[in-house]
Phi, psi and omega in degrees: 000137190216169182223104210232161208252135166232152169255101189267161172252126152246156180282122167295180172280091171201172202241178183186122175203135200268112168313303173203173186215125120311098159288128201282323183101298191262135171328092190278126181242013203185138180206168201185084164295130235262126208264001179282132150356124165078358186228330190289037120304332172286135161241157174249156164196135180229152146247149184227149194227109211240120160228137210260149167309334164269155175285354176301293199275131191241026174198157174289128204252150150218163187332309171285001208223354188273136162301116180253152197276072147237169194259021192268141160315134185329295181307301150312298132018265187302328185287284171354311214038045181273134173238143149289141139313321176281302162317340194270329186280012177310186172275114168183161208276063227268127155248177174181152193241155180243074201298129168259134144239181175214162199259059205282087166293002175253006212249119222266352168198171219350081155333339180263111162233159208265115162236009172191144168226134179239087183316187193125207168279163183305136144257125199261344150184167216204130173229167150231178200272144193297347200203158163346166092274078170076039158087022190220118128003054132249160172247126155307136210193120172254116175271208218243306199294001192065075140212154157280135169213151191248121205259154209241099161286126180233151192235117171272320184228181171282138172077359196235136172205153192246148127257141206236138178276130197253314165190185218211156177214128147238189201267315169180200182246101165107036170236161166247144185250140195277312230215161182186099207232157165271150185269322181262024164053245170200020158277156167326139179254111147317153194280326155253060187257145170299146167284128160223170195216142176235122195230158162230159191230198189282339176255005163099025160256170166227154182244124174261132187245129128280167189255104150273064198317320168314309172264350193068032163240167197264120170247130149305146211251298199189156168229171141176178207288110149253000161221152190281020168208203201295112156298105171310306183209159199207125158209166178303171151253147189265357171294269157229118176344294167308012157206145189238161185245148183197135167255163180217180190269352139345321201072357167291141156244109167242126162301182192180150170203125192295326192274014160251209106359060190287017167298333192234133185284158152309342156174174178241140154225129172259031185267012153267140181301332194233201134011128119286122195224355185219140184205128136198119163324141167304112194244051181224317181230123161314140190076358179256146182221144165225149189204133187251175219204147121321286176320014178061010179255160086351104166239155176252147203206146188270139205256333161338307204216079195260037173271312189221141171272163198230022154200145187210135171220121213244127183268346154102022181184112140010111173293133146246002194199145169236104172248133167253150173324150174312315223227280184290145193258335168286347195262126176258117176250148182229094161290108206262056207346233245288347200211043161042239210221132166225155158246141190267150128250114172277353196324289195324293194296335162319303175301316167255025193021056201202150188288140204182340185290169186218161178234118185245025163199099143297147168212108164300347202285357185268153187276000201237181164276155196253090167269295193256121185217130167227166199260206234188159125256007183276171159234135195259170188220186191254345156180228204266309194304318190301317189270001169258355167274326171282313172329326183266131207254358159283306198309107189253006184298113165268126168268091135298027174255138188119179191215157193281170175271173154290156173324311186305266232299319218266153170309129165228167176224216184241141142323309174285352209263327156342266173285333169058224220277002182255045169284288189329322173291316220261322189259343193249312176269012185273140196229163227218088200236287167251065189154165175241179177241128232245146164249096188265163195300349175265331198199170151254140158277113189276126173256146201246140193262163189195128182053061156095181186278346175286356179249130188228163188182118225269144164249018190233116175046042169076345174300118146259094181321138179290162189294351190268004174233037174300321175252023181248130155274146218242122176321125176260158149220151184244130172271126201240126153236121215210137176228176210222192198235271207268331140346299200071044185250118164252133194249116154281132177213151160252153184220101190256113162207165201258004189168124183242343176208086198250151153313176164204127193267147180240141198238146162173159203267153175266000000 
């Protein structure tokens, strides 16, 4: 008798449920939870709303929503995201609001409540920086006006916080800056690698800055032309720095390495049909890239080999954002415009460099297009014990026991505080080979099978789950924020599941 492990794809065990809806007021294109130690309670969320100066026009338009002087049907039209340029440059009013919230896990209804609203320009998209600047919060934001600016977090009292403005770059005269990445991603920072910020804007350039940490102010490195209509997006490789990725209404995907020569890109890829408007690097596992689309696909791309991507996936709605989780390296959230938010599992093709993702979550509930989405670094817990028993980093016990609460009610932490210093081996590198993989509300843990399927034994640092929880997987839930376009809408949600990628054993004789 002998016994071999395949690895399937099933529907998990898992729940989806919308916590709370915000009104924005204003079109919300862009949310940011704050990903630091001790802050990730704060959410940012920004918007923008055009409004035109003739009297012709009778309702509020925005930048991605203006109708270009073409024969395509409206609807195609919007998915495109084609601006006439001349037109978009008439005299007309781009506003935009910038919202701080904060996150109350003890708080028995809306956990989210509102501590600043900041007026100013349209915003088109927002990070805060993954690390310190001189010891200061801060977050970046490229606006309608083409400039980057960099916001200041002031704690007036304890827990009561502002963001307050430190300075301004702009980009150039008469572009709206599209785009905006950080260097050090949410990967490990080495101590000396530079801080730099890469923006791209509405006339198809992109601008490299340095950070100046010591003063907190920005210097320009270099700009230049990579697409002949709007570069959409500009992001790091989180690998290695010195070189970034940019999509255009072009439809190009290109590479660039910043310490060379920047007339000629490291390649072109035309294997998107449209647009390219969403990049982000993998910041768990080296070499991986995701990349969205107008055409609605999803691609995953070896960075080795940018000749052909090596998983595609089609979501049926204009990609505009790409997040991969904080902590598991298989999970991709997607903002799909016309066809709301997926979440992807990549675990097959990560593991075999071959096409395998699935989408085992949607969330429909916004009534509008799905532009801004990030993942929680919070962790919810099932209760006191649980997150102080993940904490203690001597403690080598796992308790699966309990049941989860609502998100309000429960106890929360951090992710990174989770995994502490394995998050890279252990949450970013766990891959699913000989054994499955079990999911806790602290970590995931790779189980390796020994001596038949009744014996499980851990590959991390020796934890062996007691024998009465060997086989139970422990409920996860991930905190989720995502806003919409004409609605004005922001959403807080959870996402609860007890397995998301399991072995399976198939028994038969040879």
């Amino acid at each position: 008798m002998t016994y071999h492990l395949h690895l399937q794809r099933r529907s998990p065990l898992s729940s989806i449920e919308t916590v709370q809806v915000i009104d924005t007021e204003y079109s919300a294109d862009t949310v940011e939870w704050c990903p630091l130690e001790g802050w990730r309670n704060l959410l940012a969320c920004g918007t923008y709303q055009l409004q035109t100066l003739e009297p012709k026009v009778q309702k509020s338009e925005t930048f991605l929503e203006q109708k270009p002087k073409d024969d395509k049907p409206e609807e195609q039209q919007r998915e495109t995201g084609l601006v006439n340029m001349d037109e978009a440059m008439e005299p007309q009013v781009r506003m935009g609001r910038l919202y701080l919230y904060s996150f109350n896990e003890d708080a028995t209804d809306s956990p989210v409540t509102e501590v600043q609203r900041k007026d100013g320009a349209a915003i088109l998209d927002m990070k805060w920086s993954p690390v310190l600047v001189d010891g200061h919060v801060i977050l970046g934001l490229a606006d309608a006006t083409g400039c980057i600016e960099l916001l200041n977090l002031v704690e007036l009292e304890k827990s009561h916080y502002k963001l307050q403005s430190l300075l301004k770059k702009t980009l150039g005269k008469q572009c709206i800056a599209l785009s905006l990445d950080w260097s050090s991603g949410q990967s490990t920072r080495t101590t000396n690698q530079p801080l730099r910020i890469i923006s791209s804007d509405s006339k198809g350039h992109l601008h490299f800055f340095a950070v100046d940490e010591l003063e907190t102010s920005l210097h320009h490195i270099s700009n230049w032309k990579a697409h002949d209509f709007e570069a959409w997006i500009a992001a790091f490789d989180y690998w290695q720095t010195d070189v970034v990725y940019s999509g255009g209404d072009d439809g190009l995907l290109k590479g660039w390495d910043t310490r060379n020569n920047l007339d000629r890109p490291l390649f072109t890829s035309k294997r998107h049909s449209m647009g390219v408007c969403s990049i982000q690097s993998n910041p768990h596992k080296e070499n991986i890239l995701a990349t969205g689309s107008y055409d609605e696909h999803i691609l995953l791309w070896d960075t080795r080999n940018m000749k052909q991507p090596f998983d595609d996936t089609h979501v049926n709605g204009g990609v505009w954002r790409l997040k991969w989780h904080p902590v598991y390296h298989h999970l991709l959230l997607a903002a799909c415009m016309h066809n709301g938010f997926k979440i992807l599992n990549c675990q097959q093709p990560l593991e075999e460099m071959k096409e395998g993702s699935f989408i085992p979550v949607s969330y429909m509930s916004h009534g509008s297009l799905a532009y801004g989405a990030d993942w929680s670094r919070l962790c919810l817990y099932t209760d006191k014990q649980i997150q102080q028993q993940s904490e203690d980093q001597s403690n080598r016990n796992i308790d699966f026991s309990g049941t989860m609460n609502l998100p309000h009610s429960s106890s929360a932490s951090s992710f990174d505080t989770l995994v502490s210093e394995t998050e890279k081996d252990l949450a970013g590198e766990a891959t699913v080979s000989d054994g499955i993989m079990l999911e806790t509300s602290t970590f995931l843990v790779p189980l390796d099978i020994k001596q038949g399927f009744d014996h499980l034994s851990s590959g991390y640092k020796g934890i062996i789950p007691t024998e009465e929880y060997q086989n139970i997987t422990k409920t996860v839930v991930n905190l989720l924020a995502t806003c919409s376009f004409y609605d004005h809408s922001l959403h807080l949600w959870k996402w609860e599941t007890k397995s998301i990628e399991t072995n399976q054993y198939e028994q038969f004789s040879d």
